[in-house]
Residue frames relative to the residue before (quaternion, step in Angstrom):
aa qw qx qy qz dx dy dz
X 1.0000 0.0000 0.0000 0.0000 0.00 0.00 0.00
X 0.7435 0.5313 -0.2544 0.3166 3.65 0.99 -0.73
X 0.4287 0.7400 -0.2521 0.4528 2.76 2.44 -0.83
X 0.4747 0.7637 -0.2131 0.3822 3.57 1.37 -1.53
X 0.7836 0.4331 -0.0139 0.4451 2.69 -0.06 -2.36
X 0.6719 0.6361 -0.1809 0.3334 3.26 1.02 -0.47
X 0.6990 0.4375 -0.0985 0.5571 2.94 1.56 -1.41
X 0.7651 0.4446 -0.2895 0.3648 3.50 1.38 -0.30
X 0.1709 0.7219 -0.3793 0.5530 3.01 2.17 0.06
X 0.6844 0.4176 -0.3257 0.5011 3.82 -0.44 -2.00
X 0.6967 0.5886 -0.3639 0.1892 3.59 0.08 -1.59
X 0.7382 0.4954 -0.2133 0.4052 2.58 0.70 -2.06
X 0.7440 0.4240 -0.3576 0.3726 3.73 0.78 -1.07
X 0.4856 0.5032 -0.4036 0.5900 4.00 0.86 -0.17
X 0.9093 0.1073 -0.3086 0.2578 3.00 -0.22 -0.26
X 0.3753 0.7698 -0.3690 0.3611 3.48 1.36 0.55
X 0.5653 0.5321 -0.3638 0.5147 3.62 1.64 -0.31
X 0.5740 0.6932 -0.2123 0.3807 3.09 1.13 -1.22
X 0.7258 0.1706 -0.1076 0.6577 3.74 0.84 -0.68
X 0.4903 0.3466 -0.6209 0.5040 3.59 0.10 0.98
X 0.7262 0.5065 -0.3506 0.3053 3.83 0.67 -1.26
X 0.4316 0.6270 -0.3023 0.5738 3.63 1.59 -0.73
X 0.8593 0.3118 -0.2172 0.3423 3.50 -0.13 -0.95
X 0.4320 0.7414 -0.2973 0.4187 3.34 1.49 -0.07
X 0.6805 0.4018 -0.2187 0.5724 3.44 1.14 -0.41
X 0.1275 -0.8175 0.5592 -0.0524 3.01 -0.30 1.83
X 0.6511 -0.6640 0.3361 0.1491 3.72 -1.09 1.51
X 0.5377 -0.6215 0.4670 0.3264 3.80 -0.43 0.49
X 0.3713 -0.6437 0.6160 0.2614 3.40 -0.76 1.48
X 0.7695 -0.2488 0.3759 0.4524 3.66 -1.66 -0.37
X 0.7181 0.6223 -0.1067 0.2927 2.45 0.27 -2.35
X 0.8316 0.3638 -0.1789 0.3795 3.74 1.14 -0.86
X 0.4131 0.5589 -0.3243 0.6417 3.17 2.22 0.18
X 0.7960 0.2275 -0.4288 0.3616 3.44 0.29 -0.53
X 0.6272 0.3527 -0.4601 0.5201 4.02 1.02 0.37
X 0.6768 0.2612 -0.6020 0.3336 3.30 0.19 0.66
X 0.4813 0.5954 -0.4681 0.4414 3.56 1.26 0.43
X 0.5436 0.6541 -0.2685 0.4523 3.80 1.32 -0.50
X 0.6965 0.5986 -0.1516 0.3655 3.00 1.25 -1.27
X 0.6600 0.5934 -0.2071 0.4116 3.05 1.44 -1.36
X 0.7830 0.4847 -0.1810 0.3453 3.02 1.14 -1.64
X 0.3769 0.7963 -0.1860 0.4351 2.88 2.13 -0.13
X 0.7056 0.4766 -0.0522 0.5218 3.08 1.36 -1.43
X 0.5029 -0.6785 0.2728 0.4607 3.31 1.66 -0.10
X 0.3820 0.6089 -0.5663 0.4033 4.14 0.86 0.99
X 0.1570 0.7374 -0.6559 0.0377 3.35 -0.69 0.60
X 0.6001 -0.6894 0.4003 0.0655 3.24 -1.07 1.90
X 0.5953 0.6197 -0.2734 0.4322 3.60 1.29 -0.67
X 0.8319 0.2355 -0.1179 0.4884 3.60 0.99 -1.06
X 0.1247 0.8538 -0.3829 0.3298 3.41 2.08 0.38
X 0.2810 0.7738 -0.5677 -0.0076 3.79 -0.55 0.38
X 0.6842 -0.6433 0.1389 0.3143 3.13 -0.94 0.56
X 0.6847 0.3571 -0.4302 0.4676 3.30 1.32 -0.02
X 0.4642 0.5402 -0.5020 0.4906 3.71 0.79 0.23
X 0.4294 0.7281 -0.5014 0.1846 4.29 0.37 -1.17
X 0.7300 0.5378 -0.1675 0.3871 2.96 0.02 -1.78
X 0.7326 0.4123 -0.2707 0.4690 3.62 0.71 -0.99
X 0.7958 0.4388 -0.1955 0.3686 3.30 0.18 -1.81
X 0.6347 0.5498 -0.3495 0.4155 3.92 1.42 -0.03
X 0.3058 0.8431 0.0155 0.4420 2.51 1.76 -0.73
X 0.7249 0.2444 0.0397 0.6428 3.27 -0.09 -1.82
X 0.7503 0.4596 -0.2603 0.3975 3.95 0.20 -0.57
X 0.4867 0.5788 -0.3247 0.5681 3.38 1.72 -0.54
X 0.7477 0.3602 -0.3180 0.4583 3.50 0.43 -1.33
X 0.5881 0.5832 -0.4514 0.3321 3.91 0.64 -0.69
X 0.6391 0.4529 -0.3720 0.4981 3.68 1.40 -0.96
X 0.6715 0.5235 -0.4155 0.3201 3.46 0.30 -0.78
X 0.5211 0.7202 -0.3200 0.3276 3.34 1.55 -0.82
X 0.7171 0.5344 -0.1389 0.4253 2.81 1.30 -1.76
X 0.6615 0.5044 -0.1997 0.5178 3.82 1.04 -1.32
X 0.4419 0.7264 -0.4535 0.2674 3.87 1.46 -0.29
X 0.2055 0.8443 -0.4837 0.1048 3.95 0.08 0.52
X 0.2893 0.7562 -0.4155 0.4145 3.35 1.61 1.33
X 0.4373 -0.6693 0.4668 0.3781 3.18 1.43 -0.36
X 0.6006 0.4862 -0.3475 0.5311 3.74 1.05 -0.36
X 0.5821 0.6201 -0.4320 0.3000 2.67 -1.86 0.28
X 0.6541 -0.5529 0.3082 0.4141 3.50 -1.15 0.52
X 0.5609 -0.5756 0.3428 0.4864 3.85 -1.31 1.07
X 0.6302 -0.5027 0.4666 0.3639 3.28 -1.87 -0.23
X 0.7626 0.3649 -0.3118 0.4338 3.84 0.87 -0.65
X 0.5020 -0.6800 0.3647 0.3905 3.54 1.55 -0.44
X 0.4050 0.7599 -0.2200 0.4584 3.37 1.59 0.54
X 0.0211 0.8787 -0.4768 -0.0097 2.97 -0.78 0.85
X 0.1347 -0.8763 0.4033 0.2265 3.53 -0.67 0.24
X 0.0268 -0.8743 0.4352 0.2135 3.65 -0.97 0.12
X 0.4614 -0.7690 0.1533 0.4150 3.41 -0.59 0.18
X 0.7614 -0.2946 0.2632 0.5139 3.85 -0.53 -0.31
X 0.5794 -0.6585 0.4212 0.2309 3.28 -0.93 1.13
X 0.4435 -0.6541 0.5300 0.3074 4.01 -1.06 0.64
X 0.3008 -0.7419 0.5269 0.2854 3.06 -1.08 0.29
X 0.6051 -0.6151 0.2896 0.4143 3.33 -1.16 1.10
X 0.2389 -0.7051 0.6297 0.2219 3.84 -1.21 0.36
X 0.5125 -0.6309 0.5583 0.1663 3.38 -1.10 0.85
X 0.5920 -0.6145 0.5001 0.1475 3.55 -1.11 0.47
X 0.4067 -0.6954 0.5106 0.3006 3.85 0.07 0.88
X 0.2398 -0.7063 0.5248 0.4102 3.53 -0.77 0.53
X 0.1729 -0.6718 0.5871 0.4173 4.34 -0.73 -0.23
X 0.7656 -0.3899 0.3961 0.3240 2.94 -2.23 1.13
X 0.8142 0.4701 -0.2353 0.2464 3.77 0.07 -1.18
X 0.8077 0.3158 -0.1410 0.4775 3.52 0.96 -0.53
């Protein structure tokens, strides 16, 4: 019996992190579905002409345009689309060797 009492003890404490960490994730209010639903359509998705073999892409492509925008890692592609490089090397000649 103590063996029991024992094992549901262990249980109970293992698994007691486990359902606080689950419950930590707290659901999307409205309010934050419909601005990140603004956002998209913003970006240029618009659900009305949406068909099913286009979906997948064109949400997609509008997802990445916000993320583009909200990007504040400092990474990521430049802002004017430019690049630069520097000045070519000049070619280097082979040493001749003494023997041949």
């Amino acid at each position: 019996m103590k063996s029991l009492i024992k094992a549901v003890a262990l249980v109970v404490v293992i698994a007691a992190p486990v359902a606080s960490f689950a419950q930590s994730e707290q659901p999307l209010t409205r309010a934050e579905v419909r601005a990140q639903l603004v956002q998209i359509e913003q970006a240029g998705y618009n659900p009305a002409v949406a068909t099913d073999s286009t979906y997948p892409a064109d949400i997609q492509a509008a997802e990445a345009r916000v993320a583009v925008q909200h990007d504040t890692t400092g990474y990521g592609s430049s802002a004017n689309g430019s690049s630069q490089t520097g000045a070519t090397a000049p070619a280097v000649q082979p040493a001749p060797m003494d023997g041949q």
